[in-house]
C-alpha positions as CSV (number, residue, x, y, z in Angstrom):
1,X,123.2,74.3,267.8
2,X,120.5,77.5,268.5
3,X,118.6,75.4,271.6
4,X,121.9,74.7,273.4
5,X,122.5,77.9,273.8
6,X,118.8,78.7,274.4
7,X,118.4,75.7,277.1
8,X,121.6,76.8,278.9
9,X,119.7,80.5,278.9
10,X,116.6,78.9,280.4
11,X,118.1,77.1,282.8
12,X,120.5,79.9,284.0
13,X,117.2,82.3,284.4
14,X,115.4,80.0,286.4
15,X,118.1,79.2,288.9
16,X,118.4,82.7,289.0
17,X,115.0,83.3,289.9
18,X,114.9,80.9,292.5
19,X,117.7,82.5,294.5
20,X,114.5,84.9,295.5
21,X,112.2,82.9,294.6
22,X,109.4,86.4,294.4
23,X,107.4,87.2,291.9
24,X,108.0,90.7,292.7
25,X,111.7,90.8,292.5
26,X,114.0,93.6,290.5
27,X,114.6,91.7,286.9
28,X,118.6,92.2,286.1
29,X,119.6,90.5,282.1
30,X,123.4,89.9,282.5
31,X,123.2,90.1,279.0
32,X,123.9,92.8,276.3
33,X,120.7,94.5,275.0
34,X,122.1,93.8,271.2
35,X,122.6,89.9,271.8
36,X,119.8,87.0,271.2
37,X,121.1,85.5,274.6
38,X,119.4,89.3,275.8
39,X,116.1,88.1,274.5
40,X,116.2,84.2,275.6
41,X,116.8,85.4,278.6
42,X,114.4,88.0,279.0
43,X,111.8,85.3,277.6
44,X,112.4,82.7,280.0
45,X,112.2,85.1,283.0
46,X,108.4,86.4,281.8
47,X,108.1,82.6,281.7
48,X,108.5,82.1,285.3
49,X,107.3,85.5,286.6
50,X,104.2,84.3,285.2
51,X,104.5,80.1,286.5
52,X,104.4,81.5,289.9
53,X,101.7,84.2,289.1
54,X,99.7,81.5,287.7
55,X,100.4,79.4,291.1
56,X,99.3,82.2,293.3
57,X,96.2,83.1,292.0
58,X,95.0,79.3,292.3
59,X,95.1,79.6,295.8
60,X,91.8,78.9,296.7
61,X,91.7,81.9,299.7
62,X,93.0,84.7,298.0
63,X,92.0,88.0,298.2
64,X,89.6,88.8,295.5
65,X,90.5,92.1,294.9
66,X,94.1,90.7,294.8
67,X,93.4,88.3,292.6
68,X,92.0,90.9,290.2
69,X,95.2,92.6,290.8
70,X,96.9,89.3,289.6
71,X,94.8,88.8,286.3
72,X,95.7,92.3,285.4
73,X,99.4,91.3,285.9
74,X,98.7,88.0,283.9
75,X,97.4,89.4,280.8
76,X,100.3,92.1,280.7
77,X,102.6,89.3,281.0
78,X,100.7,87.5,278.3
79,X,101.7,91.0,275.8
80,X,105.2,91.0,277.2
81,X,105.6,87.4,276.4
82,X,103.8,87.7,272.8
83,X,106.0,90.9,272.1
84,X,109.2,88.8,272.8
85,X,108.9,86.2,271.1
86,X,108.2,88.3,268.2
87,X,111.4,90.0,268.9
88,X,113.1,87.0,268.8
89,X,111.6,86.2,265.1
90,X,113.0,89.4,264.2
91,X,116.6,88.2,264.7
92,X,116.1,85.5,263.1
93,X,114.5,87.1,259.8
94,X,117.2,90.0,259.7
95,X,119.8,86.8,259.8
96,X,118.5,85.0,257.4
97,X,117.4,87.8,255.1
98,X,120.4,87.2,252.7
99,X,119.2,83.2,252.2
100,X,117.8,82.7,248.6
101,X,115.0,80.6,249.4
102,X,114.8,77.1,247.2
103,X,112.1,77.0,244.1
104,X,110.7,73.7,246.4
105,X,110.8,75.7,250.1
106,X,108.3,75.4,252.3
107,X,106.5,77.0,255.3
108,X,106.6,75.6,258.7
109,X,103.4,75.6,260.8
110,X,104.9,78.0,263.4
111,X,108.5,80.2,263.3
112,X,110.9,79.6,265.0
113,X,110.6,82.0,267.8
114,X,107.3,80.7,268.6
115,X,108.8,77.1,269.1
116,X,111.6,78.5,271.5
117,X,108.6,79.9,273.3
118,X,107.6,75.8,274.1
119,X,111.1,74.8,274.9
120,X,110.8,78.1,277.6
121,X,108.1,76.6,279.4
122,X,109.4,72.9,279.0
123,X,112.3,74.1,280.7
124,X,110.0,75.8,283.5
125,X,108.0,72.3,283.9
126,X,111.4,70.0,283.7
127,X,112.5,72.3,287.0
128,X,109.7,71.9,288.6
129,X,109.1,68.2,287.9
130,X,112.2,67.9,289.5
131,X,111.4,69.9,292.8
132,X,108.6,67.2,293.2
133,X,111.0,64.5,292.5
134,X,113.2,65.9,295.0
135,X,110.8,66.6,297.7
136,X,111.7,66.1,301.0
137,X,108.3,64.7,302.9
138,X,106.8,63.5,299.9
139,X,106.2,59.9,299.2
140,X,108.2,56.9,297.3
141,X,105.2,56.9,294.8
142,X,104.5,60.4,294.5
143,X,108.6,60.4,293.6
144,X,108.0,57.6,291.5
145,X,105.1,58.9,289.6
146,X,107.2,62.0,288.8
147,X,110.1,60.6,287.8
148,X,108.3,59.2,285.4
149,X,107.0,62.5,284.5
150,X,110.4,63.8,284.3
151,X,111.6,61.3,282.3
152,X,109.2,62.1,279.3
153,X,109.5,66.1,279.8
154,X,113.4,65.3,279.4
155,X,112.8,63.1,276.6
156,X,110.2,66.0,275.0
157,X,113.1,68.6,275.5
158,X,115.3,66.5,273.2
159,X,113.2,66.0,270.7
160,X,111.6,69.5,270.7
161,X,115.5,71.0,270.3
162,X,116.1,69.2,268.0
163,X,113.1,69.7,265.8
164,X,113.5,73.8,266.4
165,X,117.6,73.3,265.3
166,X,116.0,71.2,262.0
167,X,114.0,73.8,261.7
168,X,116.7,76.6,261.5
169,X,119.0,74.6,259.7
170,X,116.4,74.7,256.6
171,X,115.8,78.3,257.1
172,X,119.7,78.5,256.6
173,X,119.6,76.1,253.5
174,X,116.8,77.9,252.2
175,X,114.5,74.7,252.0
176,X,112.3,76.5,254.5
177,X,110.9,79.8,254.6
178,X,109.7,82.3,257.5
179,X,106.5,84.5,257.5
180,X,106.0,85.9,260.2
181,X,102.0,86.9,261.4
182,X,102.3,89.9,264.0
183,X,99.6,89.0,266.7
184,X,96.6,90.5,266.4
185,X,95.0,90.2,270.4
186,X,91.7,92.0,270.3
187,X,91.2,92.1,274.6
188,X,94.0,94.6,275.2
189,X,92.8,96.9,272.3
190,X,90.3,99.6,273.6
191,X,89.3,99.6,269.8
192,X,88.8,96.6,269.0
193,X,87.5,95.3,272.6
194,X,83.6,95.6,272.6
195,X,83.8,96.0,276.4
196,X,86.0,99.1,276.2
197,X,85.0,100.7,273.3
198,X,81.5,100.8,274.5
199,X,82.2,102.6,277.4
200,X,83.5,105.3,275.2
Protein backbone atom coordinates (compact mmCIF):
# COMPACT_ATOMS: atom_id res chain seq x y z
CA UNK A 1 0.00 0.00 0.00
CA UNK A 2 1.13 3.88 -1.22
CA UNK A 3 0.74 5.35 2.64
CA UNK A 4 2.96 2.63 4.13
CA UNK A 5 5.51 3.55 2.37
CA UNK A 6 4.62 7.35 2.72
CA UNK A 7 4.09 6.93 6.75
CA UNK A 8 7.43 5.06 7.03
CA UNK A 9 8.91 8.40 4.93
CA UNK A 10 7.24 10.66 7.44
CA UNK A 11 8.23 9.21 10.26
CA UNK A 12 11.91 8.64 9.17
CA UNK A 13 12.04 12.64 8.32
CA UNK A 14 10.91 13.62 11.47
CA UNK A 15 13.23 11.56 13.62
CA UNK A 16 15.68 12.83 11.39
CA UNK A 17 14.94 16.26 12.10
CA UNK A 18 14.93 15.97 15.63
CA UNK A 19 18.51 14.65 15.87
CA UNK A 20 19.09 18.77 15.44
CA UNK A 21 16.15 19.65 16.28
CA UNK A 22 16.89 23.55 14.25
CA UNK A 23 14.87 25.07 12.05
CA UNK A 24 17.89 26.21 10.38
CA UNK A 25 19.66 23.00 9.77
CA UNK A 26 21.32 21.85 6.15
CA UNK A 27 18.33 19.61 4.56
CA UNK A 28 20.07 16.22 3.11
CA UNK A 29 17.12 13.59 1.06
CA UNK A 30 18.78 10.13 1.31
CA UNK A 31 16.76 9.60 -1.42
CA UNK A 32 17.26 9.55 -5.33
CA UNK A 33 15.92 12.79 -7.05
CA UNK A 34 13.88 10.35 -9.64
CA UNK A 35 12.00 8.35 -6.83
CA UNK A 36 8.39 9.36 -5.06
CA UNK A 37 10.20 8.38 -1.69
CA UNK A 38 12.44 11.81 -2.91
CA UNK A 39 9.30 13.79 -2.86
CA UNK A 40 7.51 12.26 0.44
CA UNK A 41 10.44 12.98 1.91
CA UNK A 42 11.16 16.34 0.87
CA UNK A 43 7.21 17.03 1.79
CA UNK A 44 7.33 15.91 5.20
CA UNK A 45 10.64 17.84 5.99
CA UNK A 46 8.87 21.48 4.73
CA UNK A 47 6.23 20.02 7.10
CA UNK A 48 8.25 20.30 10.06
CA UNK A 49 10.58 23.09 9.08
CA UNK A 50 7.53 24.94 9.06
CA UNK A 51 5.73 23.18 12.71
CA UNK A 52 8.64 24.64 14.49
CA UNK A 53 8.55 28.04 12.48
CA UNK A 54 5.02 28.20 13.37
CA UNK A 55 6.03 27.45 17.14
CA UNK A 56 8.66 30.16 17.21
CA UNK A 57 6.90 32.98 15.95
CA UNK A 58 4.11 32.36 18.78
CA UNK A 59 6.47 33.24 21.24
CA UNK A 60 4.91 36.06 22.77
CA UNK A 61 8.50 38.15 23.16
CA UNK A 62 9.94 37.82 19.89
CA UNK A 63 11.68 40.21 18.12
CA UNK A 64 9.39 42.04 15.88
CA UNK A 65 11.61 42.56 13.13
CA UNK A 66 12.35 38.77 13.55
CA UNK A 67 9.18 37.82 13.51
CA UNK A 68 8.73 39.60 10.11
CA UNK A 69 11.76 37.74 9.15
CA UNK A 70 9.80 34.53 10.17
CA UNK A 71 6.47 35.32 8.22
CA UNK A 72 8.58 35.86 5.20
CA UNK A 73 10.10 32.35 5.78
CA UNK A 74 6.42 31.05 6.39
CA UNK A 75 4.78 32.03 3.33
CA UNK A 76 7.88 30.72 1.16
CA UNK A 77 7.38 27.51 2.89
CA UNK A 78 3.69 27.71 2.19
CA UNK A 79 4.95 27.85 -2.03
CA UNK A 80 7.47 25.12 -1.37
CA UNK A 81 4.89 23.06 0.21
CA UNK A 82 2.03 23.91 -2.48
CA UNK A 83 4.69 23.21 -5.29
CA UNK A 84 5.39 19.74 -3.83
CA UNK A 85 2.52 18.42 -3.38
CA UNK A 86 1.86 19.24 -6.87
CA UNK A 87 4.87 17.40 -7.84
CA UNK A 88 3.73 14.52 -6.19
CA UNK A 89 0.27 14.65 -8.29
CA UNK A 90 2.46 14.67 -11.18
CA UNK A 91 3.75 11.15 -10.43
CA UNK A 92 0.83 9.96 -9.86
CA UNK A 93 -0.87 11.24 -13.23
CA UNK A 94 2.21 10.20 -15.47
CA UNK A 95 1.51 6.54 -13.64
CA UNK A 96 -1.72 6.32 -14.27
CA UNK A 97 -1.87 8.02 -17.68
CA UNK A 98 -2.18 4.56 -19.42
CA UNK A 99 -5.63 3.73 -17.20
CA UNK A 100 -8.78 3.89 -19.45
CA UNK A 101 -10.97 5.54 -17.16
CA UNK A 102 -14.62 3.65 -16.66
CA UNK A 103 -17.89 5.17 -18.64
CA UNK A 104 -19.25 5.51 -14.64
CA UNK A 105 -15.71 7.13 -13.06
CA UNK A 106 -15.82 9.68 -10.92
CA UNK A 107 -13.90 12.70 -9.37
CA UNK A 108 -12.69 12.80 -5.92
CA UNK A 109 -13.02 15.99 -3.94
CA UNK A 110 -9.18 16.43 -3.65
CA UNK A 111 -6.10 14.28 -5.53
CA UNK A 112 -4.28 12.30 -4.12
CA UNK A 113 -1.22 14.31 -3.46
CA UNK A 114 -3.27 16.77 -1.68
CA UNK A 115 -4.49 14.01 0.87
CA UNK A 116 -0.78 12.72 1.46
CA UNK A 117 -0.31 16.41 2.27
CA UNK A 118 -2.84 15.62 5.62
CA UNK A 119 -1.38 12.37 6.49
CA UNK A 120 2.28 14.69 6.49
CA UNK A 121 1.05 16.85 9.13
CA UNK A 122 -0.94 13.96 11.00
CA UNK A 123 2.28 12.34 11.17
CA UNK A 124 3.85 15.77 12.52
CA UNK A 125 0.97 16.03 15.29
CA UNK A 126 1.02 12.05 16.26
CA UNK A 127 4.97 12.89 17.17
CA UNK A 128 4.31 15.57 18.89
CA UNK A 129 1.29 14.25 20.81
CA UNK A 130 3.56 11.80 21.90
CA UNK A 131 6.38 14.15 23.26
CA UNK A 132 3.58 15.46 25.55
CA UNK A 133 2.59 12.00 26.45
CA UNK A 134 6.08 11.34 27.22
CA UNK A 135 6.99 14.38 29.15
CA UNK A 136 9.04 14.17 31.82
CA UNK A 137 7.63 16.91 34.61
CA UNK A 138 4.32 16.95 33.22
CA UNK A 139 1.32 15.78 35.06
CA UNK A 140 -0.73 12.29 35.24
CA UNK A 141 -3.69 14.23 33.74
CA UNK A 142 -2.01 16.36 31.33
CA UNK A 143 -0.56 12.59 30.14
CA UNK A 144 -3.85 11.31 30.45
CA UNK A 145 -5.58 13.97 28.48
CA UNK A 146 -3.04 13.33 25.61
CA UNK A 147 -3.15 9.97 25.43
CA UNK A 148 -6.32 10.32 24.73
CA UNK A 149 -5.42 12.69 22.04
CA UNK A 150 -3.05 10.36 20.70
CA UNK A 151 -5.26 7.66 20.58
CA UNK A 152 -7.70 9.40 18.06
CA UNK A 153 -4.68 11.07 15.91
CA UNK A 154 -3.53 7.23 15.62
CA UNK A 155 -6.92 6.09 14.96
CA UNK A 156 -7.32 9.26 12.17
CA UNK A 157 -3.93 8.01 10.60
CA UNK A 158 -5.59 4.65 9.99
CA UNK A 159 -8.43 5.72 8.55
CA UNK A 160 -7.01 8.63 6.51
CA UNK A 161 -4.31 5.77 4.86
CA UNK A 162 -6.57 3.88 4.16
CA UNK A 163 -9.07 6.25 2.49
CA UNK A 164 -5.90 7.85 0.31
CA UNK A 165 -4.89 3.85 -0.70
CA UNK A 166 -8.95 3.51 -1.71
CA UNK A 167 -8.50 6.32 -3.38
CA UNK A 168 -5.43 5.14 -5.58
CA UNK A 169 -6.73 1.83 -5.93
CA UNK A 170 -9.79 3.37 -8.08
CA UNK A 171 -7.46 5.64 -9.91
CA UNK A 172 -5.75 2.28 -10.92
CA UNK A 173 -9.15 0.51 -11.75
CA UNK A 174 -10.21 3.46 -13.54
CA UNK A 175 -13.45 3.95 -11.45
CA UNK A 176 -11.93 7.26 -10.39
CA UNK A 177 -10.39 9.90 -12.17
CA UNK A 178 -7.67 12.75 -11.46
CA UNK A 179 -7.82 16.46 -12.49
CA UNK A 180 -5.50 18.19 -11.26
CA UNK A 181 -6.11 22.39 -10.48
CA UNK A 182 -2.56 24.03 -10.42
CA UNK A 183 -2.84 26.63 -7.47
CA UNK A 184 -3.48 29.85 -8.32
CA UNK A 185 -2.09 31.98 -4.92
CA UNK A 186 -2.61 35.65 -5.72
CA UNK A 187 -0.23 37.15 -2.42
CA UNK A 188 3.09 35.96 -3.91
CA UNK A 189 2.22 37.36 -7.48
CA UNK A 190 3.47 41.04 -7.89
CA UNK A 191 0.74 40.92 -10.69
CA UNK A 192 -1.84 39.87 -9.33
CA UNK A 193 -1.22 41.31 -5.58
CA UNK A 194 -2.91 44.75 -5.33
CA UNK A 195 -0.27 45.73 -2.67
CA UNK A 196 2.61 45.15 -5.11
CA UNK A 197 1.43 46.01 -8.15
CA UNK A 198 0.54 49.39 -6.97
CA UNK A 199 3.70 50.25 -5.91
CA UNK A 200 4.76 49.81 -9.47
Amino acid sequence: MFTELANRIFEESIKTYHVVDDVYQPFTNPYPSDRVEHLLYRKNWIDTVQWHYEDIIRDPNIDPIAALDLKRKIDASNQDRTDTVEYIDSYFLDKYKEVKVNDDATINSESPAWAIDRLSILALKIYHMREEVEREGASEAHKAKCQEKLDVLLEQRVDLSTAIDQLIADIEAGNKYMKVYKQMKMYNDDELNPVLYKKK
